[in-house]
C-alpha positions in Angstrom: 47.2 -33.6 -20.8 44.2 -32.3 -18.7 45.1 -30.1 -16.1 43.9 -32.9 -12.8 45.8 -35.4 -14.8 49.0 -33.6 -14.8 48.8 -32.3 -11.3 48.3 -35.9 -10.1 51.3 -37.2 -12.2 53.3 -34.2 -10.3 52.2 -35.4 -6.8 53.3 -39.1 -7.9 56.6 -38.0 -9.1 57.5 -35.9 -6.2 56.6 -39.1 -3.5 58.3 -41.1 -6.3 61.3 -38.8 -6.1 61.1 -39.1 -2.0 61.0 -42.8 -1.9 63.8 -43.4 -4.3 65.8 -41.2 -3.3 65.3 -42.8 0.3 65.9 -46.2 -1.2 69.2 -45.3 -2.5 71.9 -47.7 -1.1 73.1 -51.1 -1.3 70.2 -53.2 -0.8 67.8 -50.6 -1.2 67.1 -50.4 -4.4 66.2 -53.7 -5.0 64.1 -54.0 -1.8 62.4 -51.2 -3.6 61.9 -52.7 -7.1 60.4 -55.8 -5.3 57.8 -53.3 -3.4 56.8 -51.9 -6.5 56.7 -55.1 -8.4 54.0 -56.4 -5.1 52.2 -52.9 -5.1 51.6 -53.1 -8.7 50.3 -56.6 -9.1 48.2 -55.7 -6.0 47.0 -52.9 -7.3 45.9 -54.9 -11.2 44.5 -57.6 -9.1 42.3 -56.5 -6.6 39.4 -54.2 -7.3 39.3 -53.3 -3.7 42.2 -52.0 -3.1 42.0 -49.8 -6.0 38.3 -48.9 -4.5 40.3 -48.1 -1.6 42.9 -45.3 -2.7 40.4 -44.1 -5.0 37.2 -43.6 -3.1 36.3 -40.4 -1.0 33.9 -42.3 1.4 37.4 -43.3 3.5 38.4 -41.1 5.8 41.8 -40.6 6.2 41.8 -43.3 9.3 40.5 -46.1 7.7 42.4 -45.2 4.9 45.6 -45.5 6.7 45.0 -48.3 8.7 44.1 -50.2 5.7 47.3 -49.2 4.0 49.3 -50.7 6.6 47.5 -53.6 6.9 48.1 -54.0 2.9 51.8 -53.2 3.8 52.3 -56.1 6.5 50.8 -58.7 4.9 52.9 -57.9 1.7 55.9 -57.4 3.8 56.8 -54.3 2.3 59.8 -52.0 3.2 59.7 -49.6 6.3 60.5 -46.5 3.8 57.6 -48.1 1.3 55.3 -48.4 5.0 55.8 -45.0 6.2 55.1 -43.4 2.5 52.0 -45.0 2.0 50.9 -43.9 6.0 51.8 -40.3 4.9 50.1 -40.5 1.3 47.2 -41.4 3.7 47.5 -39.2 6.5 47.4 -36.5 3.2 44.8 -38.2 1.4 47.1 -38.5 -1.9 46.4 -42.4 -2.2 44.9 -42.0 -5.4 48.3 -41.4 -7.0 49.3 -44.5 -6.1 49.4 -46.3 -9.3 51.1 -43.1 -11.1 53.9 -43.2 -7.7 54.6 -47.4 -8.8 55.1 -46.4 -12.7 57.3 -43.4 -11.5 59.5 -45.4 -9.5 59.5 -48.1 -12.0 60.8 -45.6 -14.9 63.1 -44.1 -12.3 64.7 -48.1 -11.2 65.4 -48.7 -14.9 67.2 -45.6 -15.7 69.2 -46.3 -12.7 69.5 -50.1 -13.5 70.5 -48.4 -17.3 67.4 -50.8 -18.6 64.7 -49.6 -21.5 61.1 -50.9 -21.8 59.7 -51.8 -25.1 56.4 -52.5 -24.9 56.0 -55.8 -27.4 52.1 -56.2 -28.6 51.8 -59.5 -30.2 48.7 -61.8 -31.8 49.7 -64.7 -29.4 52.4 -64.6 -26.2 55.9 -64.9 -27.2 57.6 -67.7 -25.9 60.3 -67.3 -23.4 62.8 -68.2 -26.1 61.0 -65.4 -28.4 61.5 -62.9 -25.8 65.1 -63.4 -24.9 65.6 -63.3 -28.6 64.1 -60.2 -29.3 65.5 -58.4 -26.2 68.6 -59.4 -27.5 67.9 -57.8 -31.2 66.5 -54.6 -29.4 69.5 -54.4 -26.8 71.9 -54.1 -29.7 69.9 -51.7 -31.7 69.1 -49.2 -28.8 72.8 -50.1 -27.3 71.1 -50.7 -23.4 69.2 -53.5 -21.8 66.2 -54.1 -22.7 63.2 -55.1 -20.8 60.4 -56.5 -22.3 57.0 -55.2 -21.0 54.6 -57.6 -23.6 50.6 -58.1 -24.4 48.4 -59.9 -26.7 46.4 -58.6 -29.1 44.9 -61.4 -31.2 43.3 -58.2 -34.0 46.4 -57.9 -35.4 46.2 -61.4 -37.4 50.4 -62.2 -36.8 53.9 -60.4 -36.3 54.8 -57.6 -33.8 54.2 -53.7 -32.9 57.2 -52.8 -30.7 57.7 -49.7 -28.7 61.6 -48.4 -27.3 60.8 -44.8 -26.1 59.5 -42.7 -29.0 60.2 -45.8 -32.1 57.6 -47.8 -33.0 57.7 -50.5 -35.5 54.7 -52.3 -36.5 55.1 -55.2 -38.5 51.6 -56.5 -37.9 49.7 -58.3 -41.0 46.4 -56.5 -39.5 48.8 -52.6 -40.0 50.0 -54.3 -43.9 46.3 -55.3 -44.6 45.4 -51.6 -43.8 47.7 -49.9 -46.0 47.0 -52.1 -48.9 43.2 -51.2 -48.6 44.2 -47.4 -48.3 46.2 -47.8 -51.6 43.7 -50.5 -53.1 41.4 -46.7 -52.2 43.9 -44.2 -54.1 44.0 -46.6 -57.3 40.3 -45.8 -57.8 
């Protein structure tokens, strides 16, 4: 990992840290999740909001006042509020997105949840998905939340990701290692 990369993941996991720990308590843990889950689908729909956390040409004013506009209208928590005022005030906006996935990670370990990320040639239906969380939550023994995307390259089947397993039963992966054996036969 490059060295700005790793010092912006420890800013975002330190304000991570700060807000869940904050959120802690009956209702606020879930008033959390459903900040993130806003702030995230904010943050992949609108290219000016990202513009905004990312871009030097905002001072830390505009910045800020902007942020809390973005927080009213979305209705988010006062402890959300007041963390994204202060990521302003210290122009650390740009670890935003690293802050959402943070808490996210930190919400499903508390929730005792695991994401598998499920890349498929077409979407899996709903029935699809229930079913295969079910096969993964009794192989990995927890929950099991299912984070999936399309890829239509890989021709048919599944590459699944729990934690550091992958299976990849994808024709396009089975095609590949026929033509790399088809190659050693020569």
């Amino acid at each position: 990992m490059s060295e700005p990369a790793s010092i912006s993941s420890g800013i975002a996991a330190r304000y991570a840290t700060a807000v869940f720990e904050l959120s802690t308590g009956a209702k606020g843990l879930k008033a959390l999740e459903t900040d993130i889950n806003a702030l995230g689908a904010a943050l992949d729909s609108s290219d000016d909001l990202r513009a905004l956390i990312s871009s030097p040409l905002y001072s830390r004013e505009e910045q800020g006042a902007a942020m809390a506009g973005v927080a009213k209208k979305m209705k988010l928590s006062k402890t959300m509020t007041n963390t994204l005022a202060l990521m302003a005030s210290k122009r650390r906006l740009f670890v935003v997105p690293q802050m959402v996935a943070s808490l996210h990670a930190k919400i499903a370990e508390q929730k005792g949840e695991v994401t598998a990320d499920v890349v498929s040639a077409k979407a899996l239906t709903k029935a699809q998905s229930d079913k295969l969380a079910k096969t993964l939550s009794a192989s990995v023994g927890s929950d099991v939340k299912i984070n999936a995307t399309v890829d239509e390259t890989l021709i048919g089947g599944l590459v699944v990701k729990v934690g550091s397993k992958m299976i990849d039963t994808s024709v396009k992966s089975k095609l590949n290692a026929l033509q790399n054996t088809m190659k050693e036969a020569r």
